[in-house]
N, C-alpha and C positions, 0 to 999 in steps of 0.2 A: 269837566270844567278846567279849561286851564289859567294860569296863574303868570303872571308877567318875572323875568329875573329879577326886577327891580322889589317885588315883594317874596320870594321865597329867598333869589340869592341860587339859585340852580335851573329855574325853567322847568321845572321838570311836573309832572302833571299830577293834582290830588284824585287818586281812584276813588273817594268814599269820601262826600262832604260830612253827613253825619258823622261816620268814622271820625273824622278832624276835628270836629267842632269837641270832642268830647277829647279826644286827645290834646290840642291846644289847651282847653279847661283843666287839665292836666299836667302841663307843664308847671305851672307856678308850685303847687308842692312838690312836684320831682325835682326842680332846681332849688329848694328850699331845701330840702333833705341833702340834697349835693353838697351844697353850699356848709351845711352843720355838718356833714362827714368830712369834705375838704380841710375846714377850722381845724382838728386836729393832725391835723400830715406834720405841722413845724415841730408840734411837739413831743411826736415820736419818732422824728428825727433828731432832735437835741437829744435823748432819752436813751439812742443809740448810737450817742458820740461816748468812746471814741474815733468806733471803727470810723475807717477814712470815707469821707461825705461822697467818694465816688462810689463806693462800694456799697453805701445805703441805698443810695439809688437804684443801684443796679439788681441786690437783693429785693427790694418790694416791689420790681417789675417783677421781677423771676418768679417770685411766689404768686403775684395774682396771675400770673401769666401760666404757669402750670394749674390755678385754680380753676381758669377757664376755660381749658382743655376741652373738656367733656365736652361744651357749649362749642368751639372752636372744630371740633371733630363732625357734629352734629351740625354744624354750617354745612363743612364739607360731602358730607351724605347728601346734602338736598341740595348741590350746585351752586352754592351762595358764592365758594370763594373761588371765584372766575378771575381772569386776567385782571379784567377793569380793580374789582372791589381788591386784590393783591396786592395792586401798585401805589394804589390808596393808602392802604394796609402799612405795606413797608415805610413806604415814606412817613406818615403816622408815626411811624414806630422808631424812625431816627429823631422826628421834631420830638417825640415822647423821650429819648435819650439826652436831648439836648436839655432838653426843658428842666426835667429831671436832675442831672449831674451838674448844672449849673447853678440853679439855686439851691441845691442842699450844702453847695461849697460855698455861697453867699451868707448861707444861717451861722457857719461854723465863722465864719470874720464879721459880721455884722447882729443889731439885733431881730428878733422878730420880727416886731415893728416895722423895721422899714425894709427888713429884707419881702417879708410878705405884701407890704404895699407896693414895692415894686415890680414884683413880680403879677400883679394883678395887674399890670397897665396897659394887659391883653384887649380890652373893652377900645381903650382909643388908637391901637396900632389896627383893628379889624375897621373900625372905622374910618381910619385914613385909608385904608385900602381900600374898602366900598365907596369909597368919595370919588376914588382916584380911577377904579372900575366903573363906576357907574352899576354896581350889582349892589343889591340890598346895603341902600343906603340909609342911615339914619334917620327918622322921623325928626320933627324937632322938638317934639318931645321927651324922644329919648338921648340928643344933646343936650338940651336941660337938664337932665337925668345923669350924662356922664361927668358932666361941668361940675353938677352937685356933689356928685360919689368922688369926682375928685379932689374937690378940695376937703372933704370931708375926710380923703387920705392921706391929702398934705398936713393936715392939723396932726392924725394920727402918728406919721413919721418924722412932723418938726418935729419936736425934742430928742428924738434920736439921732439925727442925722448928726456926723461927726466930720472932719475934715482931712481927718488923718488917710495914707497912702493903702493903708489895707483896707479902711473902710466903704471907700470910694472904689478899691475890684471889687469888693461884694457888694455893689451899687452895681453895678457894671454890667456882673456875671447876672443878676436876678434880674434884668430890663433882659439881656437876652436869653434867659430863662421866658419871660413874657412873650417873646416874636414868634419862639418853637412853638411855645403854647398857641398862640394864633394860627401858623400855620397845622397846627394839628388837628384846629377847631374848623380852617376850611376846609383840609382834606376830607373831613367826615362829612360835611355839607354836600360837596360834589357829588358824593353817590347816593343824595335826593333819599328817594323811596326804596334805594337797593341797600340803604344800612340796617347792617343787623349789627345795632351795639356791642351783643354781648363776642358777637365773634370777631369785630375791627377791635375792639378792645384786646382782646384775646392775640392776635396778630403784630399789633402793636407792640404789646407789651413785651412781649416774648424776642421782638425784632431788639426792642427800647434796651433791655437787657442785654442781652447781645455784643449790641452796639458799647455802652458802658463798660463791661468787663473786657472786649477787645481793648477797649482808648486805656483801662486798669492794664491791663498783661502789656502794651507797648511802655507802659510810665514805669512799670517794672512796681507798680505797687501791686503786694503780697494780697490776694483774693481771702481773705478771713475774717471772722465776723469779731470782736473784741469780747464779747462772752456772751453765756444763753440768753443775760438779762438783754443785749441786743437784736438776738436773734427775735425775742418776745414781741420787742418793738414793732421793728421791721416786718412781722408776721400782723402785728397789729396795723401799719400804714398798709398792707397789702390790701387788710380785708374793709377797711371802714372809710379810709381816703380813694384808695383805689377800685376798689372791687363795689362800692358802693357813690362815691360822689361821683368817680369821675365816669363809669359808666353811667349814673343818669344824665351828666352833661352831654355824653355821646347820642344818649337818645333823644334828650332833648331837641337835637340840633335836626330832626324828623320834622319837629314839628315848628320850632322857628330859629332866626335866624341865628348865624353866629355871633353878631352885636348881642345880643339879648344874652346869650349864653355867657357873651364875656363879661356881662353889667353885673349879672347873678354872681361872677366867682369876684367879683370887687365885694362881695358880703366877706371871704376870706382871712383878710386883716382884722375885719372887728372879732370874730369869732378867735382866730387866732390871740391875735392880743388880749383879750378874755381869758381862754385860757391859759394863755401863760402867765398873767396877772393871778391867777387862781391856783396854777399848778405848778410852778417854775417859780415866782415872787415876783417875776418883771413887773416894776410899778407902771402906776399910770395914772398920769396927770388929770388935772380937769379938762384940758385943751383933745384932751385923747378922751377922753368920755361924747364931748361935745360932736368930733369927728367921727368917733360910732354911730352915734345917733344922727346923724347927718348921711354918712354913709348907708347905713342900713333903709334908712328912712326914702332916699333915692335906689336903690335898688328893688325895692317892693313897688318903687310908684312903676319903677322900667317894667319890670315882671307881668306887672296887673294891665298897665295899660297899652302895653304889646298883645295880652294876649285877647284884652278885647278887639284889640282894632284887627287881630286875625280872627278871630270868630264873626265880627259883622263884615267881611268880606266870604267866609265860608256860605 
């Protein structure tokens, strides 16, 4: 059975309708679990300030990226990581550095709040792209859906947003913390039915790191972690943000497109801002209540009713 680019966003052929149908039904709680692992990434990065925001970065690739090794190794024994899925890989693995180094230096000059909202604004940069491609374009339901999530992030981030010169680069750096992140989410797309998550993750990561600790050793900033209670962190953003959300985002992206993928990480801000409201003290208004609820409330409609309109074409 095959499948038009305009509905996968790759061309590429489903060998097992059953197979898909249960994996699609599938998707919605693996980006729901993602989505509640992601929430915490900002605040075990704040947790592990003060080491320098390039360096947290770069540590919680390095550790999930030596964690899935094993997995990564195990690619390699059974041919997975060929030319094509490498090149993927690599490149993955700079937008993963970019993405990465860029808004953890946006959290350290701005708040949560709107550093995490902007950083999510991955959902409408894939989608100007697919507009602009003519490859998996948006339903319009699912522009209904982004229109809502984002005003629903704009409420979240008014009351932060501030006008001052430092807080406008961490405005900046976190929108193109967002573009990497998109291009990270098509790269994994492109190789259709040939991604194996756990080992493009694995490649990435390890590239992502890399990359951050070279851009560290030319800035002449000192490679050190600020103490154990850092290292804890960072060991904690490897296993629960990274090793857990962001690989089910990768898998997800098997089963549908990247729009969808990037509507699920707009859950982000609310869950983020939640906890830092809980764990940190950052308040929050009624305007920011309202915007979760809003937010979350379009994210779930994207989720559900993407995955049915892939099941009644399966």
């Amino acid at each position: 059975m095959m499948v038009n680019d305009q509905e996968t966003g790759t061309g590429g052929q489903l060998a097992n309708p059953s197979q898909n149908v249960r994996q699609t039904t599938r998707t919605a709680p693996a980006l729901t679990i993602a989505v509640i692992a992601v929430s915490f990434a900002a605040i075990f990065f704040r947790k592990a300030f003060p080491t320098h925001p390039l360096l947290c970065a770069g540590f919680r690739l390095a550790i999930a990226g030596l964690l899935l090794l094993p997995f990564t190794a195990k690619a390699a024994t059974r041919g997975i990581l060929n030319g094509k899925f490498m090149r993927y890989a690599i490149l993955a693995g700079l937008a993963y550095g970019i993405h990465f180094s860029s808004w953890v230096a946006s959290l350290d000059i701005t708040s949560i709040a709107v550093s995490v909202t902007l950083v999510t604004t991955t959902p409408l940069i894939l989608a100007v792209v697919a507009l602009l491609s003519g490859k998996g374009i948006p339903s319009p339901k699912l522009w209904i859906c982004l229109a809502l999530a984002f005003f629903g992030l704009a409420l979240i981030g008014s009351q932060d947003f501030s006008h001052g010169r430092n807080a406008l680069f961490g405005d900046v750096l976190a929108v193109i913390g967002a573009a990497a992140m998109a291009a990270y989410l098509m790269l994994g797309k492109r190789l259709g039915d040939e991604l194996d998550a756990l080992a493009f993750s694995g490649v990435a990561t390890l590239v992502g790191a890399m990359s951050i600790f070279a851009t560290a050793f030319a800035l002449g900033i000192p490679i050190r972690l600020a103490g154990p209670e850092a290292l804890f962190y960072l060991a904690l953003a490897a296993i629960i943000p990274q090793l857990i959300g962001h690989n089910l985002l990768t898998w997800s992206l098997k089963y549908t497109t990247p729009v969808v993928v990037g509507i699920a990480i707009l859950g982000e801000p609310v869950g983020a801002t939640i906890l830092g409201w809980i764990w940190l003290g950052e308040k929050v208004g009624p305007m920011v209540v309202v915007g979760c609820v809003l937010t979350l409330s379009s994210v779930a409609l994207a989720i559900v009713s993407r995955n049915q309109d892939e099941d009644s074409k399966l």
